[in-house]
C-alpha positions as CSV (number, residue, x, y, z in Angstrom):
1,X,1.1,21.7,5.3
2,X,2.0,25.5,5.6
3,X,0.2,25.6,9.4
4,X,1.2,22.5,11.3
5,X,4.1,21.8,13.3
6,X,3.7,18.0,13.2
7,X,2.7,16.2,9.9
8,X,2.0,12.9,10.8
9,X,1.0,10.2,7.8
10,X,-2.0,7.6,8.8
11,X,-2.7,6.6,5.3
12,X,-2.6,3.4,3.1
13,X,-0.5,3.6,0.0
14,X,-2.5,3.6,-3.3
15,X,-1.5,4.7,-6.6
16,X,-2.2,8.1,-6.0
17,X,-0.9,8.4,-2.4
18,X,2.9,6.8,-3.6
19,X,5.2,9.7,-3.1
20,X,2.4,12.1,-1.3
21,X,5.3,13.6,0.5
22,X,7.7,15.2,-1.9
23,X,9.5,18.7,-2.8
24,X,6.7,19.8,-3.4
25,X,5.0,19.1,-0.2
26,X,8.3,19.6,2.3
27,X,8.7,23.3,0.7
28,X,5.1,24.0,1.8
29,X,5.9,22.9,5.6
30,X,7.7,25.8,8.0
31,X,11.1,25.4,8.5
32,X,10.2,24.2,12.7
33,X,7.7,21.5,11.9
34,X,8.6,17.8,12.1
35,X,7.0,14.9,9.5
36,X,6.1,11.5,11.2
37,X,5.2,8.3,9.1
38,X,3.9,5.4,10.6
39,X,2.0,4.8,7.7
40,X,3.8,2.9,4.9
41,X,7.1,3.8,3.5
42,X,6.7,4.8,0.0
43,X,3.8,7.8,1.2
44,X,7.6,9.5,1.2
45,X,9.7,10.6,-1.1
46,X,12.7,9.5,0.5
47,X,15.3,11.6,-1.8
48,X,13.2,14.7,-1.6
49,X,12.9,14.0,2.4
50,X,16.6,13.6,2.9
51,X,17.2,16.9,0.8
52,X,15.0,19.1,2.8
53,X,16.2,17.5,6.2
54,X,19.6,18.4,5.4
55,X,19.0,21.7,3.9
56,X,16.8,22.9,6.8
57,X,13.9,23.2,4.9
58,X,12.2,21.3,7.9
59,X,13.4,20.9,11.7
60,X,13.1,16.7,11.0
61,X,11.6,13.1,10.6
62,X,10.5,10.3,12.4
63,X,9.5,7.5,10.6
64,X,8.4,3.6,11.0
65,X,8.8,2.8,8.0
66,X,10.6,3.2,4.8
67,X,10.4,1.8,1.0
68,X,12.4,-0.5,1.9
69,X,13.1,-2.5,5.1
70,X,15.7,-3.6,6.1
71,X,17.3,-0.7,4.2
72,X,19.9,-0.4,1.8
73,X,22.7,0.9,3.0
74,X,23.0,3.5,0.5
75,X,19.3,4.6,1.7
76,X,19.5,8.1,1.9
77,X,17.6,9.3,4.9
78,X,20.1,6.9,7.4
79,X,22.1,9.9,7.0
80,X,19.7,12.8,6.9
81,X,19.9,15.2,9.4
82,X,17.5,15.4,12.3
83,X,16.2,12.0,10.9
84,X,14.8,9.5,13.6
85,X,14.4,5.4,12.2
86,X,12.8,3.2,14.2
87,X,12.8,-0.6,13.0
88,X,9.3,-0.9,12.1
89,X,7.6,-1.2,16.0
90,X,5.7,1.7,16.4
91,X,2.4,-0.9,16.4
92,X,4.2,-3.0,19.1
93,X,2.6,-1.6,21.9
94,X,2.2,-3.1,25.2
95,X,-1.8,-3.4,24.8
96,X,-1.5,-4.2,20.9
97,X,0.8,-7.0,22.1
98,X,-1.6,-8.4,24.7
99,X,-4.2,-8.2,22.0
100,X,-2.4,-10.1,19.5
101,X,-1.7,-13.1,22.2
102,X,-5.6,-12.8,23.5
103,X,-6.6,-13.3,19.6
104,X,-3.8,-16.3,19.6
105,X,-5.1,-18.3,22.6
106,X,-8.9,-17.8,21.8
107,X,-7.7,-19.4,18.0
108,X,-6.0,-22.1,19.4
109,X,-9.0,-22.8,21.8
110,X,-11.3,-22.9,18.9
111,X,-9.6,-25.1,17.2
112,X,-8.6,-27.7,20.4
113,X,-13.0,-27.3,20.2
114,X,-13.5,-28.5,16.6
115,X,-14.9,-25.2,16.0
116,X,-11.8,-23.2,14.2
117,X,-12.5,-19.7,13.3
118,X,-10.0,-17.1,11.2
119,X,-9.3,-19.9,8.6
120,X,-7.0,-19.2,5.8
């Protein structure tokens, strides 16, 4: 945290990763590095992020997610400085977009063949 420019969360939330990102972690990062999440939303501390974007205690945030989505108006960080939101796409790639369809068609050919697969 004290060395890197980018932080960038790729981590499932668990009990003990809720809240990873807090005070205590944003006053370890240098004042010129940028946190990303991309991850899940409650990795973050969302109060303790907002406070130390608009201090300056880092230069900002992406993030993909949040606790809550949609957000609450009264979410703090959608008025955070140097704070970045992006509705939730970042998986929504071209090729992860063609894959989802290719996984589609070959279900629905499976099943058109009496031979369904990925049952629920």
């Amino acid at each position: 945290m004290r060395e890197s420019d980018v932080v960038s969360l790729h981590c499932p939330l668990f009990p003990e990763t809720r809240g990873i990102i807090n005070s205590d972690a944003l006053n370890l990062m240098k004042k010129t590095a940028f946190l990303i999440n991309t991850a899940r939303g409650p990795l973050v501390n969302e109060h303790d992020l907002a406070d130390a974007l608009n201090r300056g205690a880092i230069a900002g945030a992406a993030l993909d997610v949040l606790s809550e989505e949609p957000p609450r108006p009264d979410n703090p960080l959608l008025s955070a400085k140097n704070c970045l939101i992006t509705p939730h796409i970042s998986w929504a790639t071209k090729e992860a977009r063609a894959r989802l369809v290719d996984i589609a068609a070959d279900n629905l050919r499976a099943f058109i063949a009496g031979k369904p697969v990925n049952e629920v």
